[in-house]
N, C-alpha and C positions, 0 to 999 in steps of 0.2 A: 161682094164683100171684099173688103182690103186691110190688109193687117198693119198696123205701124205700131215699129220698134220706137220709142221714146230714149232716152239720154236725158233722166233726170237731178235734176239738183236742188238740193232744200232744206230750210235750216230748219232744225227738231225742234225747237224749244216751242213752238204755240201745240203739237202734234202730241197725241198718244202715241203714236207709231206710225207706219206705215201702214198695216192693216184697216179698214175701217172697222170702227166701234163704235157699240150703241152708247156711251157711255162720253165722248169728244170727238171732238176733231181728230183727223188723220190724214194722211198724205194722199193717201191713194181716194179717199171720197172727194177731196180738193178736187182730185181731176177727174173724175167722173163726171161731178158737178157739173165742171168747165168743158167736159164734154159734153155734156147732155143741153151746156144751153148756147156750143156750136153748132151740134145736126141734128140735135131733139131727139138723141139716143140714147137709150140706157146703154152701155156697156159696160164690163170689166174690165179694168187694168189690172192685168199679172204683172207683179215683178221679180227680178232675177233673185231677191233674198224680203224679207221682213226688218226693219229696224223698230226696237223700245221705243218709248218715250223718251225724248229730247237725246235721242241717237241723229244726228246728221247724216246727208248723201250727199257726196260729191261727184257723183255719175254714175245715180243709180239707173242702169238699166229696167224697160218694161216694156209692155205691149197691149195693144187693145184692139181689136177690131168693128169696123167703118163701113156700114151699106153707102151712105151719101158719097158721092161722087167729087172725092178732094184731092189737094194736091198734098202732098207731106209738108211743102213751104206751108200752105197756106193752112193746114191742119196746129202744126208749130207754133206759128205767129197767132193762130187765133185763140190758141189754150192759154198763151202766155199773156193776152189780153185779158182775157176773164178769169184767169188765178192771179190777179190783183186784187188786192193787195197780198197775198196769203206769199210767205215768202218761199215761194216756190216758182221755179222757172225750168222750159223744156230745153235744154241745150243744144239738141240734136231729134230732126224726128225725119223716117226714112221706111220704102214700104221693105216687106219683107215677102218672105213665101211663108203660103198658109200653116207649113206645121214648123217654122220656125217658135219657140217658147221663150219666154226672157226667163224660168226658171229652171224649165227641165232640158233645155238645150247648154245649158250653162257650163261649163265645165271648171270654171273658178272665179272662185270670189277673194277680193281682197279688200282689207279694214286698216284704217290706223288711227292710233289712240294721241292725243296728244295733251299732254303734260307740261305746265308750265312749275318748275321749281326755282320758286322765290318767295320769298315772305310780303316783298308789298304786294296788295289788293289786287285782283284781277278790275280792268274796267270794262272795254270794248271786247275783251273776249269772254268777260262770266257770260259759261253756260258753252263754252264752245272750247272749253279747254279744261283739265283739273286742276287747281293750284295743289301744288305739297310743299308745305313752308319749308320744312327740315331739308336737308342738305341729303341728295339722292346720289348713290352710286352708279351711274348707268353703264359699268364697265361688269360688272357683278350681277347686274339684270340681265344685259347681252348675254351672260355665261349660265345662265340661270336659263334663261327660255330656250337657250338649246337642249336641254335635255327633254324639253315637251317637241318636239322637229321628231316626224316621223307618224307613224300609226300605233295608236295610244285608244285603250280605254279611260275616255275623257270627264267620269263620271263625276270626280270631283270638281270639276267645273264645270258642270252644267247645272242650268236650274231643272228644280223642281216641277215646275211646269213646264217641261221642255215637252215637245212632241212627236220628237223625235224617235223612228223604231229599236234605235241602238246609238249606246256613247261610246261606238270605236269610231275613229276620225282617223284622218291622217293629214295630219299639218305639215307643210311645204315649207313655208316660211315665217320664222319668227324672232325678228331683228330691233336691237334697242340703240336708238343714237341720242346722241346729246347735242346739240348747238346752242351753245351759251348757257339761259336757265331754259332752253325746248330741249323736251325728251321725247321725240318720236319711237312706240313702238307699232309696226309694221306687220300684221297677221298675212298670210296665203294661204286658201284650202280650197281644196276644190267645193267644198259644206261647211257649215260652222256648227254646232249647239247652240240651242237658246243661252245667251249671257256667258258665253264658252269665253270671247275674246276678251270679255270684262272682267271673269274671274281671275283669267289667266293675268290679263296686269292690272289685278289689284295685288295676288301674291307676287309678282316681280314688285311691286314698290315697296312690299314687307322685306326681300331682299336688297331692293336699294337702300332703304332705313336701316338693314341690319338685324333689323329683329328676326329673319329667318334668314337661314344658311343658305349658300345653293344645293345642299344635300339636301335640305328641308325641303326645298321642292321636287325634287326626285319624290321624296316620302310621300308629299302629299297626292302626286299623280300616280304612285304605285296603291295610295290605297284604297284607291278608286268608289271612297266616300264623299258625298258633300260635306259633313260635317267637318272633313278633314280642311277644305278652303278656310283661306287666314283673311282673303277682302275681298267683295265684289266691289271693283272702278264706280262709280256714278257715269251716267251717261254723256254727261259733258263733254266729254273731251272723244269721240266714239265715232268716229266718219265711216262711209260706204265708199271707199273709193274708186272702183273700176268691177266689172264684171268680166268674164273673159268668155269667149264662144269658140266654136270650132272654125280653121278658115272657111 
């Protein structure tokens, strides 16, 4: 048996998630799929996090292990033949050691959100970005998501159906830039919570708008209720960017 680490990439929008579900499509049975009708194997793909529905990965890590005697080349090239059409492709696939994990060996995950602010139409990006018509502050958001940077009971941002054992986190990085109408915000943690990085900037955009203070969100991560969140993000706009491992 041989283990390979995957490097993958995928746009959300046809996907319930990453997860497979009795219920649609998902990422991770696409390649199963494409596995099983490589080397006539049922296997499992782990990967290093979960994304929602029409959440994107830009190099999400994973792994699955392979009795049939393959190369990692020719493992790569032959998934990315038979997950056509499904917009998914293997970036990178490479062996590993057996108890290598793409989630439990993980030591950080990083997301970024991205936000188009302008009033005309979204075209080639609906669905891969959020439009916000009104005129966004992202100098007041940057200042605003520093006060969540640190280890935080993250309860008001988390969902309800999280599954997580506990809503203490500690977020590493959370940065707002603007270039032209793009507003990149940038999450690091070593974990996330279910819908943690969505809640978080959908209240940064109630502070770009105005309608909440940046002491308002101090308020609402000190009262570490759900009810107290003012927006979850839509998925759109919701990347998996990078995984990080130990050297």
């Amino acid at each position: 048996m041989t283990r390979f680490a995957l490097t993958v990439e995928f746009d959300g929008r046809p996907f319930m998630g990453w997860q497979r579900q009795d219920h649609g499509p998902s990422v991770q049975q696409a390649i199963e799929d494409a596995t099983f009708a490589v080397t006539g194997e049922r296997t499992a793909v782990h990967a290093a996090g979960r994304t929602d529905a029409g959440v994107h990965g830009a190099a999400m890590r994973a792994h699955l292990d392979i009795t049939k005697p393959i190369t990692a080349f020719r493992l790569g090239e032959a998934l990315n033949a038979r997950l056509r059409p499904n917009p998914v492709a293997i970036l990178a696939c490479e062996e590993v050691a057996d108890d290598w994990h793409a989630r439990f060996t993980c030591t950080g995950r990083a997301y970024e959100y991205r936000i188009v602010n302008r009033r005309a139409p979204l075209t080639w990006e609906k669905g891969l970005a959020w439009q916000v018509a009104q005129p966004l502050d992202a100098a007041a958001m940057h200042a605003a998501a520093q006060l969540l940077i640190g280890q935080h009971d993250f309860t008001t941002f988390r969902s309800a159906h999280c599954q997580s054992a506990s809503p203490l986190k500690s977020l590493d990085v959370l940065n707002v830039t603007r270039s032209g109408d793009r507003i990149e915000v940038v999450a690091e943690a070593r974990s996330f919570l279910h819908h943690q990085v969505r809640s978080m900037v959908g209240c940064l955009a109630l502070v770009g708008l105005g309608r909440w203070s940046i002491a308002d969100m101090g308020d609402a991560l000190a009262a570490a209720d759900r009810a107290r969140l003012g927006l979850n993000a839509p998925p759109d706009g919701l990347f998996f960017m990078h995984a990080r491992y130990p050297d």
